[in-house]
C-alpha positions as a Markdown table, in Angstrom:
| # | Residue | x | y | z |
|---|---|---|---|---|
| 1 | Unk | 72.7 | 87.7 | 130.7 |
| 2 | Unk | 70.1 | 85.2 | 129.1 |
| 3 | Unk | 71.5 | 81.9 | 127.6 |
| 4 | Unk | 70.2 | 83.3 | 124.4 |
| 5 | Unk | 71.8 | 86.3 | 124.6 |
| 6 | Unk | 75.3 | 84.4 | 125.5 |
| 7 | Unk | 75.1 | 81.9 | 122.8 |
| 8 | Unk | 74.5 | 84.5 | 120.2 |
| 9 | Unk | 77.5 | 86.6 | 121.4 |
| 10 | Unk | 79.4 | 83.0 | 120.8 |
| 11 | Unk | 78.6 | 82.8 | 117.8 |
| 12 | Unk | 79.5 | 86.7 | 116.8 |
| 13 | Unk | 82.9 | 86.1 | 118.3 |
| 14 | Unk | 83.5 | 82.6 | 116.4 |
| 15 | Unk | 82.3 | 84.8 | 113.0 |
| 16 | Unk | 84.9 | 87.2 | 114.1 |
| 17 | Unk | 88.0 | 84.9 | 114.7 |
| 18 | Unk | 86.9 | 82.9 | 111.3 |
| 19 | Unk | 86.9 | 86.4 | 109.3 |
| 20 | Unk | 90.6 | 87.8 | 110.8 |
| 21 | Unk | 91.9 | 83.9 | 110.0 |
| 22 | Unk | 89.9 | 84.2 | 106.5 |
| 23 | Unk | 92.0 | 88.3 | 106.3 |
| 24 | Unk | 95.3 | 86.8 | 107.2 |
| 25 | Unk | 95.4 | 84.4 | 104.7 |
| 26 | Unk | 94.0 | 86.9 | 101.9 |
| 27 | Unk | 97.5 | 88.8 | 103.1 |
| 28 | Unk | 99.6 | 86.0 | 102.4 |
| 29 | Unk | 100.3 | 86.2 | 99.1 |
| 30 | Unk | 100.8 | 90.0 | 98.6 |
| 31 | Unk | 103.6 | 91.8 | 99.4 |
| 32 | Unk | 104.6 | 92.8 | 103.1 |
| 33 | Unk | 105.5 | 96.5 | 101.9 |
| 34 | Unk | 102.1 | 96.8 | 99.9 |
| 35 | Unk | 100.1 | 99.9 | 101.3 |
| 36 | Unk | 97.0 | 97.7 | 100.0 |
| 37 | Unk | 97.7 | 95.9 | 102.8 |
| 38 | Unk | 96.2 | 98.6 | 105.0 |
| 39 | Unk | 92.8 | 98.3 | 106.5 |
| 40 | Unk | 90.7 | 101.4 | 104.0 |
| 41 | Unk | 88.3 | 102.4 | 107.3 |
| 42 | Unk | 88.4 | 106.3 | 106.5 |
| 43 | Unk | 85.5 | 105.2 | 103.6 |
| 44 | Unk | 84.1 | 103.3 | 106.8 |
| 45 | Unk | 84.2 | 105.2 | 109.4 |
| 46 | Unk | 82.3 | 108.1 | 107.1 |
| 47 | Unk | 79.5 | 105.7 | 106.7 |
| 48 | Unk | 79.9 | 104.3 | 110.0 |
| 49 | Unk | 76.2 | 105.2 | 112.7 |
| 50 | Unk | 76.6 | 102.5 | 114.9 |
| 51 | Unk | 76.7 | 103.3 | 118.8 |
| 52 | Unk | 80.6 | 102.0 | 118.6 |
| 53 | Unk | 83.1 | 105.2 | 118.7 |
| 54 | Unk | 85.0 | 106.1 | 115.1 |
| 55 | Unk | 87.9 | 106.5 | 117.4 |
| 56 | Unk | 87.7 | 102.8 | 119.0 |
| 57 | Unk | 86.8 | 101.2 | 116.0 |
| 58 | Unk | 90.0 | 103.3 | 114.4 |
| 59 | Unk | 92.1 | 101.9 | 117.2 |
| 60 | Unk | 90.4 | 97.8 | 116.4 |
| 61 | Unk | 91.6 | 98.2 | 112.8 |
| 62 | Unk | 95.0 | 99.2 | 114.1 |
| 63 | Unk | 95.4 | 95.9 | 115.8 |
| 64 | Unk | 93.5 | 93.9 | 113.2 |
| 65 | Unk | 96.0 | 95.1 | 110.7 |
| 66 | Unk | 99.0 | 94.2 | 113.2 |
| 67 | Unk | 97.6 | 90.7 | 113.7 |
| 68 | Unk | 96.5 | 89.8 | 110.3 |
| 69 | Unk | 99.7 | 91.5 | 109.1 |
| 70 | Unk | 101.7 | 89.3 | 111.4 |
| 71 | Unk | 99.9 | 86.1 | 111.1 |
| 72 | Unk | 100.2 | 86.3 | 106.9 |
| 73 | Unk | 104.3 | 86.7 | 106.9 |
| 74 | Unk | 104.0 | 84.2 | 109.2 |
| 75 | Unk | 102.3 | 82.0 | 107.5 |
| 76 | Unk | 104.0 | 82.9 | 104.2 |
């Protein structure tokens, strides 16, 4: 792997991490029961033609939801 390539892939993940933290604290001031909660990825996943799997990026939203969920009641 090139230092290029590396430092770009640092840079996605730190994107990443800033965007959950940014999701959890949208969360924080609705209600824990709200469905709205709930990542909408059906709409997504339609549109989705990326080489990642509907399945696995199914499965990612499950845990996003989990720790943004978490992390806002948390926080709250």
């Amino acid at each position: 792997m090139t230092p290029a390539l590396k430092n770009q892939l640092r840079h996605l993940d730190w994107a990443i991490v800033q965007l959950l933290d940014e999701r959890a604290r949208l969360l924080a001031g609705t209600a824990p029961g709200d469905p709205a909660r709930a990542p909408s990825i059906d709409d997504l996943l339609r549109r989705h033609d990326g080489p990642c799997s509907p399945s696995d990026l199914r499965e990612v939203f499950a845990v996003i939801d989990r720790a943004t969920t978490t992390a806002a009641e948390v926080g709250s």
